[in-house]
N, C-alpha and C positions, 0 to 999 in steps of 0.2 A: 492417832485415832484410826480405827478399823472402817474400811470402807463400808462397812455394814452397821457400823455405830456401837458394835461390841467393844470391851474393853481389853480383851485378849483372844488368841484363837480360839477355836472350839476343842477340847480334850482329844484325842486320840486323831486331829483330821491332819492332815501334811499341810505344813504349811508356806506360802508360794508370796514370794517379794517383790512384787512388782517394781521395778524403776523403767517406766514410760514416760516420754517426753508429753509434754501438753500436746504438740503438732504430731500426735501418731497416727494418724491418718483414718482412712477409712474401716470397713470391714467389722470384723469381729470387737478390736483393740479398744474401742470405748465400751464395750461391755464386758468387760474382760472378768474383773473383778463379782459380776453378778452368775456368769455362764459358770468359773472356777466355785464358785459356793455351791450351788445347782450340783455339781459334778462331784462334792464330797471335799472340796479342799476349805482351809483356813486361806484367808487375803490380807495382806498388809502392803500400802502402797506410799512408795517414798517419793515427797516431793521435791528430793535435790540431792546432792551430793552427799551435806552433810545430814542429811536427816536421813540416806539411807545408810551412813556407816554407823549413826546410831542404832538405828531399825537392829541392823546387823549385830550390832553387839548388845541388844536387850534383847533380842527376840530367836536367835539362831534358827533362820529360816530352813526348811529342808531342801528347798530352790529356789535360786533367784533368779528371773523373767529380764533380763537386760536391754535397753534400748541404743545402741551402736552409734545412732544417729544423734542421738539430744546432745546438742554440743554441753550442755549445760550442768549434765551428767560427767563430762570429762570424755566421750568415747574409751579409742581403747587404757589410754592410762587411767581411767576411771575405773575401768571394768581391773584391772590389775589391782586397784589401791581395794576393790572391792575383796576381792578374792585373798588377798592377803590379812585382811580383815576378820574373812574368815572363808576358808578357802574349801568351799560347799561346791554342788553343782550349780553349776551356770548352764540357761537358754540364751542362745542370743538372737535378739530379733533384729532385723534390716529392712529396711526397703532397696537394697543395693542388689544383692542377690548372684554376683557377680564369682567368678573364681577366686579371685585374690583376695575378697572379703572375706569367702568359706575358708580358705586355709589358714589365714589369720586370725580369726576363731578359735580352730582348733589349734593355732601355734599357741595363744595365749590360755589355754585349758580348757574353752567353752565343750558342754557336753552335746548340744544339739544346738544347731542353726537353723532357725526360722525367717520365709521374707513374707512384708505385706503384698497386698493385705492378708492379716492372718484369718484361718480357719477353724473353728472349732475342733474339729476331728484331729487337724493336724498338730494342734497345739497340747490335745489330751493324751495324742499319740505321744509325743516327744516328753510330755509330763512323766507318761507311766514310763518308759525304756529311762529316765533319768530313776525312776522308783526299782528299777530292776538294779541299773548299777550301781544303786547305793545301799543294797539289801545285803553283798559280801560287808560291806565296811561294821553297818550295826551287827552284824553276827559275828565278826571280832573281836568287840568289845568297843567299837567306834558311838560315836555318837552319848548316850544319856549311858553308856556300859562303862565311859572310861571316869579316870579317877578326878576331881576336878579342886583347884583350891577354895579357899571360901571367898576370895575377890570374884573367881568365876561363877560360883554356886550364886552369887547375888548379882551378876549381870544377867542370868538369861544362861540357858541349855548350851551345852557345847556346841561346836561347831560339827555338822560330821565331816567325820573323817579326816578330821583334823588335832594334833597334837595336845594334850592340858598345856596353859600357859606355862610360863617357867619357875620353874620348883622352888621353893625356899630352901635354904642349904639344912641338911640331914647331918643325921653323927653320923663322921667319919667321912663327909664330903664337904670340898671345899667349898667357901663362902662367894658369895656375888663377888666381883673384883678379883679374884685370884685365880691362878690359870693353872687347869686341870691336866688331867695325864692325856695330851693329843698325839695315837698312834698314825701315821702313816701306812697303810700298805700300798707297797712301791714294787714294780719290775720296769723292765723295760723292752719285755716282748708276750707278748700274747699270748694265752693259752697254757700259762704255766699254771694259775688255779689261786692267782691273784684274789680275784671279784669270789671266789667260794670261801676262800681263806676270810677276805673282810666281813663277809655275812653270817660265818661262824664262827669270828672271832667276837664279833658284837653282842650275840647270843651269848654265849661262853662267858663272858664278863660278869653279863647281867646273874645268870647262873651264880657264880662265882661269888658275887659278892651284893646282891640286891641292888646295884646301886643301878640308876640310870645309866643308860648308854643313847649318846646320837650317833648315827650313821651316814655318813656324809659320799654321795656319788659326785667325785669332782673327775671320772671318766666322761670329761665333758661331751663328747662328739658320740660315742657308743655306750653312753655307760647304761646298764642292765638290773641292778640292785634293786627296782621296784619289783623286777621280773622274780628272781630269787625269792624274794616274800610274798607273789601273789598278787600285788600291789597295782593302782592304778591313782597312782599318786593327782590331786586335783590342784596342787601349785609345786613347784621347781625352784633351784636355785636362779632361773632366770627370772621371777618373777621379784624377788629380792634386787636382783640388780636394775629392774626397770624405775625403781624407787628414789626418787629424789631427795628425800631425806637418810638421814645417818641410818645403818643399819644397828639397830640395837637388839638384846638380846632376848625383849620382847616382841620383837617384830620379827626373827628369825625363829621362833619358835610357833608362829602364827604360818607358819610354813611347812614345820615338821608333820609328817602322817603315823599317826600310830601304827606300831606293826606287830608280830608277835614274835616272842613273849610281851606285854602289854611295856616292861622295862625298856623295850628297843623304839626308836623313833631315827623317821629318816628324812631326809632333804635330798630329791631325788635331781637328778641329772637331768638337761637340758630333755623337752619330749622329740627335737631333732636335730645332727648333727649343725647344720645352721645357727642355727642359735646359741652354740659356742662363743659366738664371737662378740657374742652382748655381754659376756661373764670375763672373759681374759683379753677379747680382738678388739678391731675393728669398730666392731660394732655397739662397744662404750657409750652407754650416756653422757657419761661422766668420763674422758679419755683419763683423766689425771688421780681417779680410784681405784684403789686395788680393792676387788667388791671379795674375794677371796679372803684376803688376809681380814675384814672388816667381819666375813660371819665367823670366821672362824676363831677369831679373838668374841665374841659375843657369844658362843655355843661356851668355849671353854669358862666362861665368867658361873655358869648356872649348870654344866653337869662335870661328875665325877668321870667320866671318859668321853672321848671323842674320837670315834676311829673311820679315817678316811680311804676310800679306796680312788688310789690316782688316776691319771691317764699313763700312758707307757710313754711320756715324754718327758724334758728339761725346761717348757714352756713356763711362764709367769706362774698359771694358777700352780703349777703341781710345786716349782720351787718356793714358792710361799710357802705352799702346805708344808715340805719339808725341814723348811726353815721355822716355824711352828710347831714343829713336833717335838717332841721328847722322846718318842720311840721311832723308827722307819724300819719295817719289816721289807726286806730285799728279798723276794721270792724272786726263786729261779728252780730248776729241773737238772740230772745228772745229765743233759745231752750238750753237745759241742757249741753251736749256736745259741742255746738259754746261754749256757758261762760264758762264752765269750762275751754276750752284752753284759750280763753280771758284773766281769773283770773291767766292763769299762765304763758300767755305773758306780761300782764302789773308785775307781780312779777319779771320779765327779766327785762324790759325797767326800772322800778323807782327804784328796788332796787339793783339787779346788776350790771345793767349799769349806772345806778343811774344819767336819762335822769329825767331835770325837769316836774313837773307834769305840766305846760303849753306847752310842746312841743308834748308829746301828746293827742291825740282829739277821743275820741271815737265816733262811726258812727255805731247806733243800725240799723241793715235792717230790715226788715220787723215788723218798730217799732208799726203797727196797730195789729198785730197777734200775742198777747200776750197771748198765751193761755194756761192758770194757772200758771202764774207769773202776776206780778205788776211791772210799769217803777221802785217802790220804793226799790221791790224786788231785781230787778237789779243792783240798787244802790247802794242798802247795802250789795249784797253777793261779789262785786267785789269791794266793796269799793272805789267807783268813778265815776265823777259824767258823765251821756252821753251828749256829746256838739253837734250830730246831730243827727236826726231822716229820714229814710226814710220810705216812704209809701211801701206796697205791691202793684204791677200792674205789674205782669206777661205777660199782653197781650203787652203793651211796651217794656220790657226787651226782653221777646222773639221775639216779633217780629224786631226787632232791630238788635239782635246776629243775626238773619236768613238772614235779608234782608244785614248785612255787611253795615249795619252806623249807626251810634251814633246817641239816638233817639235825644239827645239834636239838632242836624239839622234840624229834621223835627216834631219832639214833643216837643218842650221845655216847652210849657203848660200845659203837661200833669203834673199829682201828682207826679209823677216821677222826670220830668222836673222842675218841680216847686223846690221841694226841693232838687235837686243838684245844680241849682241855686243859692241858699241861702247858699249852703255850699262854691261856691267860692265865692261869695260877702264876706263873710265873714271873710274867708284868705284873700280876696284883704286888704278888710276894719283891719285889725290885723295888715297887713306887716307881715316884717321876722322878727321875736322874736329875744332879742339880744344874745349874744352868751356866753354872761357871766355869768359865774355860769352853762354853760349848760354842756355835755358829756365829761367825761375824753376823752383823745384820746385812753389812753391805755385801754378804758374798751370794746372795743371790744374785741380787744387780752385777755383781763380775763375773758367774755363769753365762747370765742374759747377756752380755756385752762382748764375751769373749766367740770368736771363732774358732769352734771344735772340730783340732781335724786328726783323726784317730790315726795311729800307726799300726800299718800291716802287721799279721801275726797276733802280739798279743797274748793272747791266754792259748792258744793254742800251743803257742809255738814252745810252752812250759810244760806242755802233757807228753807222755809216753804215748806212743802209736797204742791205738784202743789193742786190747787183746780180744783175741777171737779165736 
């Protein structure tokens, strides 16, 4: 019931979800709900836990009003199981008011922090600036724009800015239970054009073949991919791993944020390098789950592609992911130092983890700027063969990162667009490789286990002095 006695909000007003403890103290907070109608908004107000994760999924608030303090509410693993639920804009109000409460906040996604006693002005301030940052998402197609099932059409309005539940299997895409085509994109040094490559190879898919694609940033400590689509993701892969129950495949898609093309949906990367360590470290709920391999076996159950952009390491999360894959794109650059770590990641992949040599695919960038090497040079100092080439066109790439969309939307023409294209025509046209004969399960754990200690030289010491 509506604090006003209505039986639903008012048409066209924004509507605002109160979870305040009974002890909210002085000031404003006991009239909260009369001063918020006065000022143009809808009220709904939850008396606990569970009657605000229902709130949540009959009513799809446009903001929820959180109380930090009501033990009873759950604090911050409440305000998590909240937002997962449907992972909207959060206010979070305190009586703490303190530093490490503000930044905890915004560690956990909240959009504004308020402390008592609250003020009116201040409260209508922090209302509108959440109405500003949720005004890109519905002009994407977020909110009541995106496509929704009919389980969801009969609970209540989308969530904004938040993912349709997860799909029922389509002609020509696998069924719940069966595991989908999961790319890797892998390097193991920086700036090679990795994180560009995963954001237009996602696109390109979807292009390709209508089918769904997730996007998955497991650049845990830097990863950038909400940056690339504009994006200001309102939950993370961290918030999945603060979750004490199973990660299922509707609960990981209660995470995803739509992006464009409307086909593409992503699960964005930790919002700071810290918070790594909740997902692969340390800093484990659960030390004895692998929260990685648990989404990513759940994403691949309910779509036709799954393409991940890694971290530049050999750590848990990223060899899981590789161990899950079916394709790993090994991007690297014609320069000295890109191949050298190249020639001593593909020495991890084929001979350690002893992944077959069709699973993965090397992806040369900047394969017209060969300068003083030769494609052949390439091929015999790393001993293997390159299966895609892209061109140099900087003024695409950058212009693309800058502007926050994937040039494949609005460049697919370009030399660029042209041959990322071809890179997923061409996984369409392969399928998923079969699984036999492919990765030990145990050979990740003997990567993690093993002490890697590289021998001087290398790839180097198989190339011809550069010509010049």
């Amino acid at each position: 019931m509506h604090p006003n006695g209505s039986e639903k909000p008012g048409a066209g007003r924004r509507l605002v979800l109160l979870a305040l403890g009974a002890g909210a103290g002085p000031g404003a907070d006991g009239r909260l709900p009369e001063l918020l109608e006065q000022a143009g908004f809808s009220v709904l107000g939850a008396s606990g836990p569970d009657d605000l994760l229902d709130l949540i999924g009959r009513e799809g608030p446009d903001v929820l009003l959180y109380d930090i303090d009501d033990p009873e509410l759950g604090g911050w693993e409440g305000m998590s199981r909240a937002r997962l639920a449907w992972p909207g804009p959060v206010i979070v109000v305190s009586g703490r008011g303190d530093e490490a409460d503000l930044e905890e906040a915004v560690r956990r996604g909240a959009q504004e922090y308020l402390t008592r006693p609250l003020d009116t002005e201040s409260l209508l301030a922090a209302l509108s600036a959440v109405n500003r940052q949720a005004e890109p998402v519905a002009a994407a197609g977020g909110r009541d724009g995106q496509a929704r099932t009919a389980a969801q059409a009969s609970s209540g309005p989308a969530p904004a800015g938040s993912a349709p539940g997860p799909p029922g299997p389509r002609e020509g895409e696998p069924p719940p239970g069966r595991q989908a085509t999961v790319i890797a994109v892998f390097s193991t040094k920086g700036g090679v054009g990795k994180t560009t490559l995963a954001s237009n190879l996602a696109v390109a898919l979807f292009q390709a073949t209508g089918e769904e694609v997730v996007l998955v940033d497991l650049d845990l400590e830097f990863g950038s991919l909400a940056t690339y689509f504009g994006l200001r993701p309102p939950a993370t892969i961290v918030d999945l791993c603060r979750l004490a129950e199973p990660i299922t495949p509707e609960v990981v898609h209660k995470a995803l944020v739509a992006a464009q093309p409307p086909g593409v949906r992503l699960l964005a990367a930790p919002a700071s390098p810290d918070l790594a360590a909740e997902v692969e470290g340390e800093g484990r709920k659960q030390p004895d789950r692998n929260y990685v391999e648990e989404i990513l076996t759940a994403l691949a159950a309910h779509n036709r592609f799954v393409v991940v952009d890694t971290g530049c390491n050999f750590r848990e999360a990223v060899l899981t992911t590789l161990d899950l894959a079916e394709r790993v794109l090994l991007v690297s650059t014609p320069d000295i130092p890109a191949l050298q770590n190249t020639g001593k990641a593909l020495d991890v992949l084929l001979k350690r983890l002893e992944y077959p040599a069709a699973k993965v695919n090397l992806v040369l960038n900047r394969a017209d700027k060969l300068l003083g090497l030769t494609e052949d040079d390439i091929r015999q100092g790393l001993e293997f063969q390159i299966a895609f080439k892209l061109p140099t066109d900087e003024a695409t790439a950058v212009w693309a990162a800058n502007y926050g969309r994937p040039f494949m939307l609005d460049r697919p023409g370009s030399r660029l667009g042209r041959a990322v294209t071809q890179v997923a025509r061409a996984l369409v046209k392969a399928g998923t490789p079969a699984r036999a004969g492919g990765p030990p399960r145990g050979g990740s754990k003997a990567a993690r286990d093993a002490s890697w200690r590289w021998t001087d030289g290398g790839f180097m010491d198989t190339l011809p002095s550069p010509r010049v």
